[in-house]
mmCIF file as gemmi writes it, N, C-alpha and C atoms, coordinates in Angstrom:
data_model
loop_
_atom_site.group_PDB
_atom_site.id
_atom_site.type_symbol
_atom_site.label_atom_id
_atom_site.label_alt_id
_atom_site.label_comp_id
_atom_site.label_asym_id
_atom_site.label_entity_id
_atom_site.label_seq_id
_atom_site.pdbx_PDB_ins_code
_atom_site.Cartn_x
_atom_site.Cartn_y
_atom_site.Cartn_z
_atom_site.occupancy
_atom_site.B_iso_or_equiv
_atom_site.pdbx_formal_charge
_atom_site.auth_seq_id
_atom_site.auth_asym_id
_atom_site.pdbx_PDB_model_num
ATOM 1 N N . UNK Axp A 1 ? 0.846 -1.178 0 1 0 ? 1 A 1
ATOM 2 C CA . UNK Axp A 1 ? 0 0 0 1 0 ? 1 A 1
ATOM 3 C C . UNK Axp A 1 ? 0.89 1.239 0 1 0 ? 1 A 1
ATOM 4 N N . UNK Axp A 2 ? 0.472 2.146 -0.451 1 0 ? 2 A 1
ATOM 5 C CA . UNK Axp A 2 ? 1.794 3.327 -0.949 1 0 ? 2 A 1
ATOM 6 C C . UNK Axp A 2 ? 0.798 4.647 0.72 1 0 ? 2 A 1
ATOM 7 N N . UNK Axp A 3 ? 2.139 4.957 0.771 1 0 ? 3 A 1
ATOM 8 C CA . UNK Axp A 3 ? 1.532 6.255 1.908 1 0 ? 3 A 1
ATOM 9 C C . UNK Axp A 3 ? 1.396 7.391 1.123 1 0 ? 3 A 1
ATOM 10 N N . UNK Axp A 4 ? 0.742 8.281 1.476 1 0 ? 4 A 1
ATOM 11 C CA . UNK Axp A 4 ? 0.21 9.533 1.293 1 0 ? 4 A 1
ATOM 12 C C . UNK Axp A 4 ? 1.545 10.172 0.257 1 0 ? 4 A 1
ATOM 13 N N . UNK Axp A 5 ? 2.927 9.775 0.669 1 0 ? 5 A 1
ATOM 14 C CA . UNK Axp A 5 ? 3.801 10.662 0.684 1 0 ? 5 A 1
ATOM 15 C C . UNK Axp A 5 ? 4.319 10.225 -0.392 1 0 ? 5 A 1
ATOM 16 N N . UNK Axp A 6 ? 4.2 8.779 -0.653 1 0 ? 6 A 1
ATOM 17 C CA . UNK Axp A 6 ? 5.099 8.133 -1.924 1 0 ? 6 A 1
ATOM 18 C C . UNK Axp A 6 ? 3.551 8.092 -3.311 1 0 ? 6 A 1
ATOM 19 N N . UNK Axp A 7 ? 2.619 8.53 -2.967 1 0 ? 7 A 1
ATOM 20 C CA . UNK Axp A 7 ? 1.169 8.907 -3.967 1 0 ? 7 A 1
ATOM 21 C C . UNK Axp A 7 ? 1.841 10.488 -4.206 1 0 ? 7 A 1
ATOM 22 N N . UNK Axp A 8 ? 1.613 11.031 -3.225 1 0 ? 8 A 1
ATOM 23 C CA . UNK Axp A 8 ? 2.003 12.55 -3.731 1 0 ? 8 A 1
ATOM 24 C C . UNK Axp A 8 ? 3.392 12.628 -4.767 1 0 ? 8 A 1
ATOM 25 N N . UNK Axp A 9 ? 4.286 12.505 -4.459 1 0 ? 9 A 1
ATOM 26 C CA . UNK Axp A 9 ? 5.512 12.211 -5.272 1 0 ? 9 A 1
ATOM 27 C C . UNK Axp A 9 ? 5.266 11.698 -6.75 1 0 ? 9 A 1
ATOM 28 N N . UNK Axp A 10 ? 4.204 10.733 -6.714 1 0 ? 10 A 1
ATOM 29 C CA . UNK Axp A 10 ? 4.334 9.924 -8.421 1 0 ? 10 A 1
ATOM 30 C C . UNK Axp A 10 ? 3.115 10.88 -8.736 1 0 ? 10 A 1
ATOM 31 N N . UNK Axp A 11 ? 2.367 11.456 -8.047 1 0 ? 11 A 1
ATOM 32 C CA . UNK Axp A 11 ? 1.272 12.559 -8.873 1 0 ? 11 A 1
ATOM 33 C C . UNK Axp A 11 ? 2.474 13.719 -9.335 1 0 ? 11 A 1
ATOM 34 N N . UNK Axp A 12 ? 3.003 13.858 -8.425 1 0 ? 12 A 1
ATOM 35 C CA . UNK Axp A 12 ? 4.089 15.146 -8.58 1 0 ? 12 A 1
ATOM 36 C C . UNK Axp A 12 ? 4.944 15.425 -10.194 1 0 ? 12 A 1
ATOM 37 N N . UNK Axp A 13 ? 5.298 13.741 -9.836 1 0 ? 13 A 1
ATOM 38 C CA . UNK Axp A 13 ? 6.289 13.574 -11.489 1 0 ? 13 A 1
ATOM 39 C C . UNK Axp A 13 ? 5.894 13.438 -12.5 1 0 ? 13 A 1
ATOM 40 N N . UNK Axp A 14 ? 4.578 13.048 -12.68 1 0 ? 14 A 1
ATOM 41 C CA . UNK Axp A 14 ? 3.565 13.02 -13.676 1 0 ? 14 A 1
ATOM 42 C C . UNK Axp A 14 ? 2.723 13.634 -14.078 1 0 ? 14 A 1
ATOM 43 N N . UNK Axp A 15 ? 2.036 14.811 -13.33 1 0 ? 15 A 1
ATOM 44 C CA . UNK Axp A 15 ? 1.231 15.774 -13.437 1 0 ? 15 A 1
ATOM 45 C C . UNK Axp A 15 ? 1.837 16.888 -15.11 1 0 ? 15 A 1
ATOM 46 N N . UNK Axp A 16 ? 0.112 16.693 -15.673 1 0 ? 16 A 1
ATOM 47 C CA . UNK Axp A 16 ? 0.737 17.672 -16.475 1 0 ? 16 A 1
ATOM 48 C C . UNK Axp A 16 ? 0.085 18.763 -16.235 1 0 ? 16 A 1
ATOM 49 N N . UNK Axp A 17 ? -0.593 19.243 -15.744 1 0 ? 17 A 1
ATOM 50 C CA . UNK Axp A 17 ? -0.362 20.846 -15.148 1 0 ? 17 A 1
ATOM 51 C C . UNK Axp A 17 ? -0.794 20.483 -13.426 1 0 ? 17 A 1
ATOM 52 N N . UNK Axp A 18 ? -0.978 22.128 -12.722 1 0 ? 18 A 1
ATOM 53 C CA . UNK Axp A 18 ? -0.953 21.774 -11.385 1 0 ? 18 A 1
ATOM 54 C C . UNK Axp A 18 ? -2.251 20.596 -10.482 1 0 ? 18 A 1
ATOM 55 N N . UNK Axp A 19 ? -3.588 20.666 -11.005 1 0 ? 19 A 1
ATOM 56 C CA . UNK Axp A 19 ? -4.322 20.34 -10.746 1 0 ? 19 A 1
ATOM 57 C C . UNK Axp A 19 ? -4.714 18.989 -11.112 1 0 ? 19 A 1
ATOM 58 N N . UNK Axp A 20 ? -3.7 18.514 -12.041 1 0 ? 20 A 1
ATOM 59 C CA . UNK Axp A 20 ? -4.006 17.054 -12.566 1 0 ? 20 A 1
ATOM 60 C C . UNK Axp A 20 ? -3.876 15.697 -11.764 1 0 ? 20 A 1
ATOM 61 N N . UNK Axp A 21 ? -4.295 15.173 -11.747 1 0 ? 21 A 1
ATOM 62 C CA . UNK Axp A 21 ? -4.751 14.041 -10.664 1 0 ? 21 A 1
ATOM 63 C C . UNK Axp A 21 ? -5.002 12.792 -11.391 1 0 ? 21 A 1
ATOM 64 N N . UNK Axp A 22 ? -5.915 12.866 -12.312 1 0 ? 22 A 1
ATOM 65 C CA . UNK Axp A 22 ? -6.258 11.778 -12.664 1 0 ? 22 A 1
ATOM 66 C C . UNK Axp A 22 ? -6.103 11.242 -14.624 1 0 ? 22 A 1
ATOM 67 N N . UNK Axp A 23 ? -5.098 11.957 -14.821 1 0 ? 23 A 1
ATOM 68 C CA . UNK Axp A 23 ? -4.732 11.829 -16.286 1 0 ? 23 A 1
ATOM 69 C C . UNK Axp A 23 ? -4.023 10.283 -16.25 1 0 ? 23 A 1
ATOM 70 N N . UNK Axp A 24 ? -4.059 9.979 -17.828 1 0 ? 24 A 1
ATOM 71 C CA . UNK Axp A 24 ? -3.648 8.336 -17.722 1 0 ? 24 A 1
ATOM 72 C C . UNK Axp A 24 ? -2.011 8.636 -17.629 1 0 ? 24 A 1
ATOM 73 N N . UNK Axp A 25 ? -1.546 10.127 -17.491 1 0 ? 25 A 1
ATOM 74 C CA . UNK Axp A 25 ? 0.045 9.585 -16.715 1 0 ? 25 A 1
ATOM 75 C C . UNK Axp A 25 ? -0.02 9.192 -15.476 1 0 ? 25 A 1
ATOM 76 N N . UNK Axp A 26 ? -0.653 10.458 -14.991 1 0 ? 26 A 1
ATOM 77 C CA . UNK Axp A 26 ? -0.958 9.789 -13.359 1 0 ? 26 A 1
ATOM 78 C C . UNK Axp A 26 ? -1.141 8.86 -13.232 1 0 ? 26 A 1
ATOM 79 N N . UNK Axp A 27 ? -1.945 8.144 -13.806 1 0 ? 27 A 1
ATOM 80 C CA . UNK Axp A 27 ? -2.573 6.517 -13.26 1 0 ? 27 A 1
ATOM 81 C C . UNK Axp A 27 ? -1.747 5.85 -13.376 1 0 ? 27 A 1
ATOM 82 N N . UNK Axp A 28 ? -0.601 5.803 -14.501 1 0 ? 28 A 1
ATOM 83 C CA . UNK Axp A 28 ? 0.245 4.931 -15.023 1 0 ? 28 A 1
ATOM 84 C C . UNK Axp A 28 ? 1.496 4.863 -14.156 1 0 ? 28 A 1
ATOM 85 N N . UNK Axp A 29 ? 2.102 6.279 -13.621 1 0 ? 29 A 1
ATOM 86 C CA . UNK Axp A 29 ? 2.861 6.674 -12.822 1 0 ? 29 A 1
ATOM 87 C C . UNK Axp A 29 ? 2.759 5.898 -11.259 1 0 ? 29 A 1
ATOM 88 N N . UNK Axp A 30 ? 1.332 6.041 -10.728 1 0 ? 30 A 1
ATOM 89 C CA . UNK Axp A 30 ? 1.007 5.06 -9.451 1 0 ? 30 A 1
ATOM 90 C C . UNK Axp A 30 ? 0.518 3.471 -9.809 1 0 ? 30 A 1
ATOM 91 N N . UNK Axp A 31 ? -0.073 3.589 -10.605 1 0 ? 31 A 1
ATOM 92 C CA . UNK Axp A 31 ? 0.04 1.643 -10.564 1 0 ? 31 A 1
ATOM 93 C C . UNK Axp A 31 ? 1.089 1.018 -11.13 1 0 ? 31 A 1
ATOM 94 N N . UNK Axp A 32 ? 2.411 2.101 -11.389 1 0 ? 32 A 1
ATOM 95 C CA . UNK Axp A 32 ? 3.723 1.415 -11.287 1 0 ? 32 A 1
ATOM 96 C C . UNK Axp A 32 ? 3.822 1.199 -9.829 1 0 ? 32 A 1
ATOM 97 N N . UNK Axp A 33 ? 4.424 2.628 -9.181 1 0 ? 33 A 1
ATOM 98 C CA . UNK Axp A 33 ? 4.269 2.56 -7.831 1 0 ? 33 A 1
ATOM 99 C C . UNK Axp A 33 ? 3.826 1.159 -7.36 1 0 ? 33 A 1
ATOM 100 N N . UNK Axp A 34 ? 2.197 0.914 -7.117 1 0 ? 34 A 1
ATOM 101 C CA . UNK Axp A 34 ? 2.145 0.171 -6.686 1 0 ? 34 A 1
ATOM 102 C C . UNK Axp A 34 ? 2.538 -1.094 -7.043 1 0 ? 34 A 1
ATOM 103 N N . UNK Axp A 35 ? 2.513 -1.481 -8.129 1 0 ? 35 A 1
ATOM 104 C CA . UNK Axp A 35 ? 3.085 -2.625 -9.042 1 0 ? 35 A 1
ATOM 105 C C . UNK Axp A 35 ? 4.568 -2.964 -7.892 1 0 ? 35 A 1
ATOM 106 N N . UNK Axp A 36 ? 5.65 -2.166 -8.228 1 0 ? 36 A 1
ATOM 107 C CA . UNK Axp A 36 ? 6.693 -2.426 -7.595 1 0 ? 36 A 1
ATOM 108 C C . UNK Axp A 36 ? 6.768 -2.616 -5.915 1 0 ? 36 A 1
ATOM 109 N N . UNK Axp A 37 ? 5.408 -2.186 -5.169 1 0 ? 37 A 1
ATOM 110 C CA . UNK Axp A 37 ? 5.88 -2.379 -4.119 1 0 ? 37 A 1
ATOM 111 C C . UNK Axp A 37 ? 4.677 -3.686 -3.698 1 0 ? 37 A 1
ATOM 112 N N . UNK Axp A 38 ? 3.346 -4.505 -4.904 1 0 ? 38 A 1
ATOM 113 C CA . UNK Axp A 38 ? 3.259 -5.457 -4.372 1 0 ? 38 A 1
ATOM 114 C C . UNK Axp A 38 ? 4.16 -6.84 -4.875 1 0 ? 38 A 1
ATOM 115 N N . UNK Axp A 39 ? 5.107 -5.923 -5.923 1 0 ? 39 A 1
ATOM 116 C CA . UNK Axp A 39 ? 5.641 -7.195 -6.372 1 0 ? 39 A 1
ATOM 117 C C . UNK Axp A 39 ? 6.806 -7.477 -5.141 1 0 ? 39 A 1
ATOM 118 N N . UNK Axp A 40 ? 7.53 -6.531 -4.388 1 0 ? 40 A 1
ATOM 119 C CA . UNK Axp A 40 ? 7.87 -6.666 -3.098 1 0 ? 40 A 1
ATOM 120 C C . UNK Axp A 40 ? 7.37 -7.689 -1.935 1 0 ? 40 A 1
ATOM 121 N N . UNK Axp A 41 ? 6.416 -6.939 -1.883 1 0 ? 41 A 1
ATOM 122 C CA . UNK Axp A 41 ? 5.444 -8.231 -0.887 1 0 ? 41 A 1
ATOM 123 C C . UNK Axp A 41 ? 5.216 -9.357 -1.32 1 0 ? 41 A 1
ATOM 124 N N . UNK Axp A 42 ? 5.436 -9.301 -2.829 1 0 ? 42 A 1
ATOM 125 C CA . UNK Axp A 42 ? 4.819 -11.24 -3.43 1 0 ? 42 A 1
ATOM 126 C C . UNK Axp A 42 ? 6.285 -11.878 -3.02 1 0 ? 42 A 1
ATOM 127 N N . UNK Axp A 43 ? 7.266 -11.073 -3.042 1 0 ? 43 A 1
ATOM 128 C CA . UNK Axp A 43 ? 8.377 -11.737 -3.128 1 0 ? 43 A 1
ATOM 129 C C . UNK Axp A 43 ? 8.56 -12.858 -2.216 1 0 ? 43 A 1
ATOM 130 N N . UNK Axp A 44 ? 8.135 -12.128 -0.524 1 0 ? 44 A 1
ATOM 131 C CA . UNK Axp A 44 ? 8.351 -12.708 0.644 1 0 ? 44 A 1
ATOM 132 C C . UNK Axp A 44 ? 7.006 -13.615 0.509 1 0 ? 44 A 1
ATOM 133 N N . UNK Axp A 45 ? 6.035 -13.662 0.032 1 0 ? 45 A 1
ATOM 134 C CA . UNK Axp A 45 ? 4.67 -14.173 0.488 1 0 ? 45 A 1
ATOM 135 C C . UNK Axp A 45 ? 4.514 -14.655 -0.667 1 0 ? 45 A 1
ATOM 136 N N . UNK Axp A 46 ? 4.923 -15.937 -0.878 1 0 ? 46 A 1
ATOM 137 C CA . UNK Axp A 46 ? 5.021 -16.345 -1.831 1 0 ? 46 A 1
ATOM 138 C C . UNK Axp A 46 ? 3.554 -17.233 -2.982 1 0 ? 46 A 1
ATOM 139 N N . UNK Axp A 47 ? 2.715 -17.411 -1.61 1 0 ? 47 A 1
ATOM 140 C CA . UNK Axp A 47 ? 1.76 -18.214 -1.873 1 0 ? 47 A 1
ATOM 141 C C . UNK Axp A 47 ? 0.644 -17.328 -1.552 1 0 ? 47 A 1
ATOM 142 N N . UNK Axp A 48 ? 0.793 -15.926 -1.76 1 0 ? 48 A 1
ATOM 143 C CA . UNK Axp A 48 ? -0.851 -14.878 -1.425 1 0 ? 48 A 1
ATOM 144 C C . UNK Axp A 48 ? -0.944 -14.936 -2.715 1 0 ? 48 A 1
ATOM 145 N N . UNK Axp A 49 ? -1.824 -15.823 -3.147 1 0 ? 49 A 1
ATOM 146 C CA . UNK Axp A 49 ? -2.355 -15.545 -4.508 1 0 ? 49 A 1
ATOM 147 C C . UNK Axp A 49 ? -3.864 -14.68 -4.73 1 0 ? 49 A 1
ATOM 148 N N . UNK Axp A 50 ? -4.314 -13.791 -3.656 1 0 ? 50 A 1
ATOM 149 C CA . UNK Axp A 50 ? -4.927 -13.219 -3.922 1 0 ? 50 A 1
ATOM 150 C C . UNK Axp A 50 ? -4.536 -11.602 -4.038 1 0 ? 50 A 1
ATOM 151 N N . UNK Axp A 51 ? -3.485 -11.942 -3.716 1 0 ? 51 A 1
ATOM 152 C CA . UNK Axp A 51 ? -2.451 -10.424 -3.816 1 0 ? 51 A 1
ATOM 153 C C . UNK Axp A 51 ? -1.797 -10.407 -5.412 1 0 ? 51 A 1
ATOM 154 N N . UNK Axp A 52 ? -1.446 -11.582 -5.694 1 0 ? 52 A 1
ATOM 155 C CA . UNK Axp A 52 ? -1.159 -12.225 -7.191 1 0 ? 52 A 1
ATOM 156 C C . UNK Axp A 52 ? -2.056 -11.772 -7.928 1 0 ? 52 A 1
ATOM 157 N N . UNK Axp A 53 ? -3.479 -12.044 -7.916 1 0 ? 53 A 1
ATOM 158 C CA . UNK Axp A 53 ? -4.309 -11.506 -9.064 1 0 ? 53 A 1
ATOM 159 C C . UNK Axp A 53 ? -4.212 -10.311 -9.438 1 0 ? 53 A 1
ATOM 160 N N . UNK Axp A 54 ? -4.283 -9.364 -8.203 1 0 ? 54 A 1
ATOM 161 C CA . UNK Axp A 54 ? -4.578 -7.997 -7.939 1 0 ? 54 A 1
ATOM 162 C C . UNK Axp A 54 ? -3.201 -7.453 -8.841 1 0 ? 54 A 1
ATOM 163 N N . UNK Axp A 55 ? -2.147 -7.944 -8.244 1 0 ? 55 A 1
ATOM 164 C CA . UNK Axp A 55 ? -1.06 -7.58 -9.284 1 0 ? 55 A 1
ATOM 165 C C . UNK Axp A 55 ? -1.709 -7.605 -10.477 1 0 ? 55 A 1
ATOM 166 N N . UNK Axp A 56 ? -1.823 -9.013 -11.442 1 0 ? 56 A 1
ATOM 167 C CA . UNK Axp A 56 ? -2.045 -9.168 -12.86 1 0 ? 56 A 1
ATOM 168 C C . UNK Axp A 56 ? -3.356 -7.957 -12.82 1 0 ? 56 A 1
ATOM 169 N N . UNK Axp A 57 ? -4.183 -8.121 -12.455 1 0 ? 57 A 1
ATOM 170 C CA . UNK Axp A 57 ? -5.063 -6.349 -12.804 1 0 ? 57 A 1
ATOM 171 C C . UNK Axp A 57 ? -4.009 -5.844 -12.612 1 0 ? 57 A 1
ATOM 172 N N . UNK Axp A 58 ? -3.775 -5.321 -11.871 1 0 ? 58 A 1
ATOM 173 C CA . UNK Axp A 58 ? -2.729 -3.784 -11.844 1 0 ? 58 A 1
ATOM 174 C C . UNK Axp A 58 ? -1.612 -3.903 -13.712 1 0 ? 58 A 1
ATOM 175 N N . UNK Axp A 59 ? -1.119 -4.765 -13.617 1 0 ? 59 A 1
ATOM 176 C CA . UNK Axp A 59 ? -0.551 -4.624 -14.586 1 0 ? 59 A 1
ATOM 177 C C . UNK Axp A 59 ? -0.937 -4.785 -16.026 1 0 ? 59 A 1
ATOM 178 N N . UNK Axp A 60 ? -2.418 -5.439 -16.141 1 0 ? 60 A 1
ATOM 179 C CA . UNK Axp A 60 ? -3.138 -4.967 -17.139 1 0 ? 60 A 1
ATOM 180 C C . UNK Axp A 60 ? -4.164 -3.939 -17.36 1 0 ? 60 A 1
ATOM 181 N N . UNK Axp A 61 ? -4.341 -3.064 -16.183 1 0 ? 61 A 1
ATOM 182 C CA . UNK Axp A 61 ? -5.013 -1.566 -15.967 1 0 ? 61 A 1
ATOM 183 C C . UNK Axp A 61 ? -3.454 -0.774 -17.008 1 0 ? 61 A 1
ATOM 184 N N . UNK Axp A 62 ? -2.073 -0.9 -16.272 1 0 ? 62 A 1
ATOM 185 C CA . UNK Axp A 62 ? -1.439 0.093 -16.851 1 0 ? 62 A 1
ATOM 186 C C . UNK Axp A 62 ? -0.918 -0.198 -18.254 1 0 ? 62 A 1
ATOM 187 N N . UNK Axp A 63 ? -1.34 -1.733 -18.761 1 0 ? 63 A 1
ATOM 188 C CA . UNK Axp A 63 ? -1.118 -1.913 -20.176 1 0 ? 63 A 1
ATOM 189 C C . UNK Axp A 63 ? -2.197 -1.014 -20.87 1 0 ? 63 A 1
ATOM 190 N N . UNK Axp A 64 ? -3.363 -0.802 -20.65 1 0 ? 64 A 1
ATOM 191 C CA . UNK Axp A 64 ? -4.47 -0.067 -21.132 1 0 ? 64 A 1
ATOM 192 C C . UNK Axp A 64 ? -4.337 1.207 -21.19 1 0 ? 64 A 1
ATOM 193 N N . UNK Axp A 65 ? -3.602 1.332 -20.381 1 0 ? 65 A 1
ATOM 194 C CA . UNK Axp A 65 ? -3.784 3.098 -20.067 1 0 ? 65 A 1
ATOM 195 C C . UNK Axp A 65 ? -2.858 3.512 -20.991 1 0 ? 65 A 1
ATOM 196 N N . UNK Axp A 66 ? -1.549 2.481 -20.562 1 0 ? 66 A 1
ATOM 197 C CA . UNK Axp A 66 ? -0.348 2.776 -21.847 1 0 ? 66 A 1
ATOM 198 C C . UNK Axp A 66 ? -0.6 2.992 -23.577 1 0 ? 66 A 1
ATOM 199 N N . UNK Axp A 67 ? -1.2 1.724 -23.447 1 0 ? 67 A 1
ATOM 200 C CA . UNK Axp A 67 ? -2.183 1.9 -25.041 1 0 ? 67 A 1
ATOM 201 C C . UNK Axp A 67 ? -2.626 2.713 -25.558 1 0 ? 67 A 1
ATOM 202 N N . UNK Axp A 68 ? -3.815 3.594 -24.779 1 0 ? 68 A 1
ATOM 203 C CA . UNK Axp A 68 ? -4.52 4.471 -24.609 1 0 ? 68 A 1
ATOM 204 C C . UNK Axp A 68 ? -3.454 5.471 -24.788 1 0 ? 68 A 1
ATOM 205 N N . UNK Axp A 69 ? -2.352 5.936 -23.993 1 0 ? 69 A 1
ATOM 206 C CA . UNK Axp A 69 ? -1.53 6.878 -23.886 1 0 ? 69 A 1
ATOM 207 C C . UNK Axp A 69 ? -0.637 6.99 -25.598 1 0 ? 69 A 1
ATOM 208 N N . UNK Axp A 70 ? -0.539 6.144 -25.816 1 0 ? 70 A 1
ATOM 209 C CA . UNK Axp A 70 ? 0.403 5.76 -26.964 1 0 ? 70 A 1
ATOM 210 C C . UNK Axp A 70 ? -0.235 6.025 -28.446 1 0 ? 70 A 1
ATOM 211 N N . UNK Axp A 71 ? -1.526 5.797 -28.525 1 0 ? 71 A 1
ATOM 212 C CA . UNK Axp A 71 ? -2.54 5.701 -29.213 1 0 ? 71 A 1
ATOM 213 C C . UNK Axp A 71 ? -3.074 7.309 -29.811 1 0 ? 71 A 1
ATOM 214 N N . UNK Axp A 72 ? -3.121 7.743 -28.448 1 0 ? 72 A 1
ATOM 215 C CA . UNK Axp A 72 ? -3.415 9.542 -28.703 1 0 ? 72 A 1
ATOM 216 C C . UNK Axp A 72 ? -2.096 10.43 -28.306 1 0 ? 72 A 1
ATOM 217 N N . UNK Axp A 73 ? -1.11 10.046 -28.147 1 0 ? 73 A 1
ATOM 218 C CA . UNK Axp A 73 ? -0.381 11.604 -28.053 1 0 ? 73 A 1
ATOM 219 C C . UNK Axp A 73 ? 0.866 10.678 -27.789 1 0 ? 73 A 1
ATOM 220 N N . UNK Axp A 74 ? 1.766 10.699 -28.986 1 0 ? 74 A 1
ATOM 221 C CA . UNK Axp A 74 ? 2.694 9.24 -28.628 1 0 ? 74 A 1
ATOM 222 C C . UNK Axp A 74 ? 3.923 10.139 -27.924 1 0 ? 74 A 1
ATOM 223 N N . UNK Axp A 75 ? 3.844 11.704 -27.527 1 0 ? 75 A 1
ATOM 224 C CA . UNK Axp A 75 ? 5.188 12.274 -27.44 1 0 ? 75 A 1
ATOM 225 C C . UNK Axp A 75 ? 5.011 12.271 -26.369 1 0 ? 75 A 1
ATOM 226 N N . UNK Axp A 76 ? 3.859 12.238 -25.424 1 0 ? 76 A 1
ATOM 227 C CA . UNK Axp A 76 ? 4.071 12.032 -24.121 1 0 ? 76 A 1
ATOM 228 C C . UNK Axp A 76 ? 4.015 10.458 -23.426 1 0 ? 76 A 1
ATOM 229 N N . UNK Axp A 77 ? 3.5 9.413 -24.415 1 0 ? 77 A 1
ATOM 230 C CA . UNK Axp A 77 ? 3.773 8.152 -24.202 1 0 ? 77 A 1
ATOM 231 C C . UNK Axp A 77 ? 5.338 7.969 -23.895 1 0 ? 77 A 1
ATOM 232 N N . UNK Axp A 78 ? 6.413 8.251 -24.717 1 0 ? 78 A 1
ATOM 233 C CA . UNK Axp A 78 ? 7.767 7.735 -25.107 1 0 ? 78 A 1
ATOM 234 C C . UNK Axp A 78 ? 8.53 8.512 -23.704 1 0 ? 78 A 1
ATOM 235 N N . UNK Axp A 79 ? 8.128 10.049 -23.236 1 0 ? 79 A 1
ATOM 236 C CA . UNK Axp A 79 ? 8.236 10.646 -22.185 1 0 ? 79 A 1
ATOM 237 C C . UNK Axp A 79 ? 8.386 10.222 -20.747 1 0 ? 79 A 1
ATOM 238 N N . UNK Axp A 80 ? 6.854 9.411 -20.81 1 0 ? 80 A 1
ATOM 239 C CA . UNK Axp A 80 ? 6.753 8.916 -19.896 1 0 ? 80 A 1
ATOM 240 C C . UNK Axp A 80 ? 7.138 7.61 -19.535 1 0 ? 80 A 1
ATOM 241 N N . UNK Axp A 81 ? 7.547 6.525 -20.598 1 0 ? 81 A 1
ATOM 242 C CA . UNK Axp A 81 ? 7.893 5.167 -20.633 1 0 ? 81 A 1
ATOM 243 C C . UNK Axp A 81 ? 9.481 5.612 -20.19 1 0 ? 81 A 1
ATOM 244 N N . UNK Axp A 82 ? 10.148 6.473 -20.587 1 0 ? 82 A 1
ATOM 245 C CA . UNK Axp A 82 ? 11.283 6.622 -20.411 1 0 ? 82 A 1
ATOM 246 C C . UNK Axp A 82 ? 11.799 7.202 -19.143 1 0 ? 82 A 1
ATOM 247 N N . UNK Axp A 83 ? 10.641 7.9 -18.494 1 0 ? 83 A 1
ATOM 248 C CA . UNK Axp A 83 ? 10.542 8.272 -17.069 1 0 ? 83 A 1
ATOM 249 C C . UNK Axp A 83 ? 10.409 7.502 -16.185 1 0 ? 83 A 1
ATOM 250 N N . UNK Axp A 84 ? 9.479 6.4 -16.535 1 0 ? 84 A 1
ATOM 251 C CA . UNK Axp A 84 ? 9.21 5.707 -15.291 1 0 ? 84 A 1
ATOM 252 C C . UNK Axp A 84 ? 10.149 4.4 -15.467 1 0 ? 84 A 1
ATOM 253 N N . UNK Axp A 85 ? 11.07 4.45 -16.869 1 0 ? 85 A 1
ATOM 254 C CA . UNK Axp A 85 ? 11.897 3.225 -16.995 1 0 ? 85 A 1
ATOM 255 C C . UNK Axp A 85 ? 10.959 1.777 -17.075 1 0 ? 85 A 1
ATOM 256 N N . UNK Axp A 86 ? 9.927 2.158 -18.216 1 0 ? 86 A 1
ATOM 257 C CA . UNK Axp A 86 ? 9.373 0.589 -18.676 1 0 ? 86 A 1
ATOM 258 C C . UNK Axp A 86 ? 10.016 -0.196 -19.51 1 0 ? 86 A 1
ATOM 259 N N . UNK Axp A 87 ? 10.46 1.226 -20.739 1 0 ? 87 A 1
ATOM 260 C CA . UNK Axp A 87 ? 11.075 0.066 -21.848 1 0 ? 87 A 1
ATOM 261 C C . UNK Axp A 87 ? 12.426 -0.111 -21.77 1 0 ? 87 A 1
């Protein structure tokens, strides 16, 4: 689960103007976030496979969004893949 402080930060780096919150960088920006910190927890817990699913959503929410992102405005797709270090 991400705290207040590590959400604010990935809105921070992704925001494209001040008020943005919920653009598909943002989204993409935190369900990395979270991505990396339940793939953390799967590490040790090896057999929560209901934490497992939730991953595979998470990581096919930000394939969509990516799509989506890539699809309409590819200069901030390549921006942001290169920011958050996907490809």
């Amino acid at each position: 689960m991400l705290t207040a402080r590590k959400k604010a930060t990935a809105i921070k780096n992704a925001q494209i103007h001040d008020t943005d919150t919920g653009s598909a960088d943002v989204q993409v920006s935190l369900l990395s976030k979270k991505i990396v910190e339940l793939t953390n927890h799967l590490k040790t817990h090896k057999k929560d496979n209901h934490s497992r699913r939730g991953l595979i959503q998470m990581v096919a929410d930000r394939r969509t969004h990516l799509k989506y992102l890539e699809a309409n405005n590819k200069k901030r797709y390549t921006a942001l893949v290169t920011k958050l270090g996907l490809k």
